[in-house]
N, C-alpha and C positions, 0 to 999 in steps of 0.2 A: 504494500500500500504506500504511494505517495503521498505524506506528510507532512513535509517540508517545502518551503520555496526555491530554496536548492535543488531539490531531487530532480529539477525541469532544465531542459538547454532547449532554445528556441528555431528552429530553423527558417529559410526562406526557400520555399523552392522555385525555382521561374522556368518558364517555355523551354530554357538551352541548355540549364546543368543547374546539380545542385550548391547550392551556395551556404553556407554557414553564416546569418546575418552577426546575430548575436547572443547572447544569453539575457533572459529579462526575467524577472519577477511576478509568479503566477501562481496560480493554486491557493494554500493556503490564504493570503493575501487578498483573493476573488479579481484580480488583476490578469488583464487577458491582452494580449498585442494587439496592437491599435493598427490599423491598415490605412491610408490613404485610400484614393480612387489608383491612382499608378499604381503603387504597390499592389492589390488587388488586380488589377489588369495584366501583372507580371507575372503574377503566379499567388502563392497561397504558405500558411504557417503552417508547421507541428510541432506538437511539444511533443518530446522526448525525454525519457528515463536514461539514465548511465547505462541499462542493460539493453537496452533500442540501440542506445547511440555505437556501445561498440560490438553488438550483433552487423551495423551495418559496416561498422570500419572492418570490421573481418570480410565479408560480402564485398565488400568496394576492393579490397585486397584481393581475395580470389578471382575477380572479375578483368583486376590490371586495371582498376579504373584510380589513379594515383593522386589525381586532384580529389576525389570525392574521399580517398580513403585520408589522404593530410586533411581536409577540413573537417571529417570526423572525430580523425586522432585529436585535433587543437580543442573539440567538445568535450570529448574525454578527459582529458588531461584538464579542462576546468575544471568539470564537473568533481574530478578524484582532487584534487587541489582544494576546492572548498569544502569536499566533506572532511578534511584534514585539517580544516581550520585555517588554512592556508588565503583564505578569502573571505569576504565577508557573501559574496554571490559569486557563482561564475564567472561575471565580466565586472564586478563588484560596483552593480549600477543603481541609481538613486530610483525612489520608489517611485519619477514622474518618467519610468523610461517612454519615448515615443521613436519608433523609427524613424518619423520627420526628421525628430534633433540630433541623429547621431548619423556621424558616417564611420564607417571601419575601414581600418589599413593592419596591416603587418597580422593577418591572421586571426581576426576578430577583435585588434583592439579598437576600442571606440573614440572616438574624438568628438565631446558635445558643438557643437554647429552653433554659433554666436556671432550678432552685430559685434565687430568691436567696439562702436562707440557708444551703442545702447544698452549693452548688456554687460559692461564693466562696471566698475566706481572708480572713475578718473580720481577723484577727489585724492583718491590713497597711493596718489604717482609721486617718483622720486625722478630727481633728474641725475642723467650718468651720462658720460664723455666717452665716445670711441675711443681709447688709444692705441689698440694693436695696429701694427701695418700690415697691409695685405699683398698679394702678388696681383696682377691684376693686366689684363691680354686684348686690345681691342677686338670684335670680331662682327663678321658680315650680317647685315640684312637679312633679318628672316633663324639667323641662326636658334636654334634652340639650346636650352640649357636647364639641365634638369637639376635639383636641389637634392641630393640622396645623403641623407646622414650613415656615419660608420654603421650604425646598427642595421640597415636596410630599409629605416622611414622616408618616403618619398613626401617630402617636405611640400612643393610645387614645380612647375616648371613657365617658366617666361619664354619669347621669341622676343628678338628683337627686333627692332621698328626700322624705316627704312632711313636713319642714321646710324643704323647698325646701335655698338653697344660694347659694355666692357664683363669681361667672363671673370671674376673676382673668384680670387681664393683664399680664405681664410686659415690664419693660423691651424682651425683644427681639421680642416683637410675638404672641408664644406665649400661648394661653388655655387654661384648665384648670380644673377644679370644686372646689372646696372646699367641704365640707359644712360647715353653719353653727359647732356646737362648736368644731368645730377650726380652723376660719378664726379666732376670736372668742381664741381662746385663743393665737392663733400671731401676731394683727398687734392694733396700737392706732390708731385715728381719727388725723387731722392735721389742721395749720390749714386744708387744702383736700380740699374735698367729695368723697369719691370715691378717695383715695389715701391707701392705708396704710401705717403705718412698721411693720418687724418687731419682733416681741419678741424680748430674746436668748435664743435657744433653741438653745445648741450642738450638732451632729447629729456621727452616726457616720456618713464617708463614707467611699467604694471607689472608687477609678478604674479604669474599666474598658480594656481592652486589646484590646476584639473586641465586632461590633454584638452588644447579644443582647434577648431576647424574655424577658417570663415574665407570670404572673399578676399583676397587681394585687391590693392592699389590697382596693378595691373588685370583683372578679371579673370585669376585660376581662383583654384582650392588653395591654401594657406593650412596645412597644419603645423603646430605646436606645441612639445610636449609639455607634464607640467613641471616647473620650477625654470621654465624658460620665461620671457617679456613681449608684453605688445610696449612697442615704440610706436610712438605720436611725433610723426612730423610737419604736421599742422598740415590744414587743410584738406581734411580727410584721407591725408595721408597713412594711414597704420598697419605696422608691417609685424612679423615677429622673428624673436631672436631665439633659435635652441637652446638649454641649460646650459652647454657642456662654452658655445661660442662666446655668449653670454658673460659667462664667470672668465674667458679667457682675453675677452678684448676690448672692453666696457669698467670700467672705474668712476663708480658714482662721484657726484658732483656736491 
């Protein structure tokens, strides 16, 4: 008998393959996934026991079907994790979960979906100073440039515009696009080719307290893990900084 609100892993399945949305908060609770019109259109939920879940990740395994048996496995491996106490839920998510406000990356984790400017408390911002220097490569028109942290988080990705643009690399190994202006107006040349010193430009920063997701300056997805920063550079400018860059190249003000 399932008792618990743990005992449950959520899935999504759509038209083309099965997909592992997330883990949410059901049964006991009387809390039940919330579907959009889209979502519905796409396909349909079930909830699942630890003994479903890895009944199928065996089945997907004998099948050779290798995507469906890793998003099983990633169910399992919650689901045994929180009944170990290791969790406070599966995907350890607050009781207003809605698939509107979450997207996933890196294997079912969730990133809540947030205005930056309306769903902060500016109010509690600190101001801090770029200082590290970066390497930094002009490049063509159109170019893309994807944001991939060491761990495998796909941060976002830019193209740049038909002034082209500069391919910035950060002390911790992180690259990102800077369209020329504002590259130009934010860093100055140094005695070595290739590596820029910042200018002081002191920024409005937030710490944040939970991963979350939002729009870009430039119109992709923006995720951020937590104990990273959204920066305010006025004018609806708001971009964010990962933990790890963050602590490496920013010295509050």
């Amino acid at each position: 008998m399932v008792d618990r609100v743990t005992d449950l892993v959520g899935y999504r399945f759509d038209s083309l393959k099965k997909a592992w949305k997330a883990a949410f908060l059901v049964g006991a609770l009387g809390i039940t996934p919330i579907q959009d019109s889209a979502s519905a259109a796409a396909g349909h939920y079930e909830l699942l026991t630890l003994s479903d879940v890895q009944a199928r990740e065996k089945a997907a395994l004998e099948e050779g079907d290798t995507l469906a048996e890793r998003e099983y496995h990633t169910a399992v491996r919650a689901l045994e994790e929180t009944q170990q106490g290791l969790r406070s839920t599966p995907n350890d998510l607050p009781l207003d979960f809605n698939a509107k406000l979450y997207v996933a990356a890196d294997g079912g984790r969730l990133f809540k979906v947030i205005d930056p400017m309306r769903d902060v408390d500016w109010t509690r911002f600190q101001v801090a100073q770029k200082t590290a220097r970066v390497k930094a490569e002009k490049v063509a028109p159109g170019t893309v440039v994807d944001t991939i942290l060491a761990n495998g988080l796909h941060e976002t990705s830019k193209t740049a515009g038909p002034d082209g643009g500069y391919r910035v690399t950060a002390q911790t190994g992180e690259q990102y696009l800077v369209d020329p202006v504002k590259f130009e107006k934010l860093y100055d040349t140094t005695e070595t080719d290739g590596i820029f010193a910042p200018k002081p430009a002191p920024r409005k920063v937030l710490g944040l307290d939970q991963d979350v997701a939002f729009t870009a300056p430039w119109g992709e997805d923006m995720r951020i893990a937590k104990g990273g920063v959204l920066v305010n550079g006025g004018k609806g400018d708001v971009y964010g900084i990962q933990p790890d860059e963050y602590r490496a190249s920013y010295t509050l003000v």
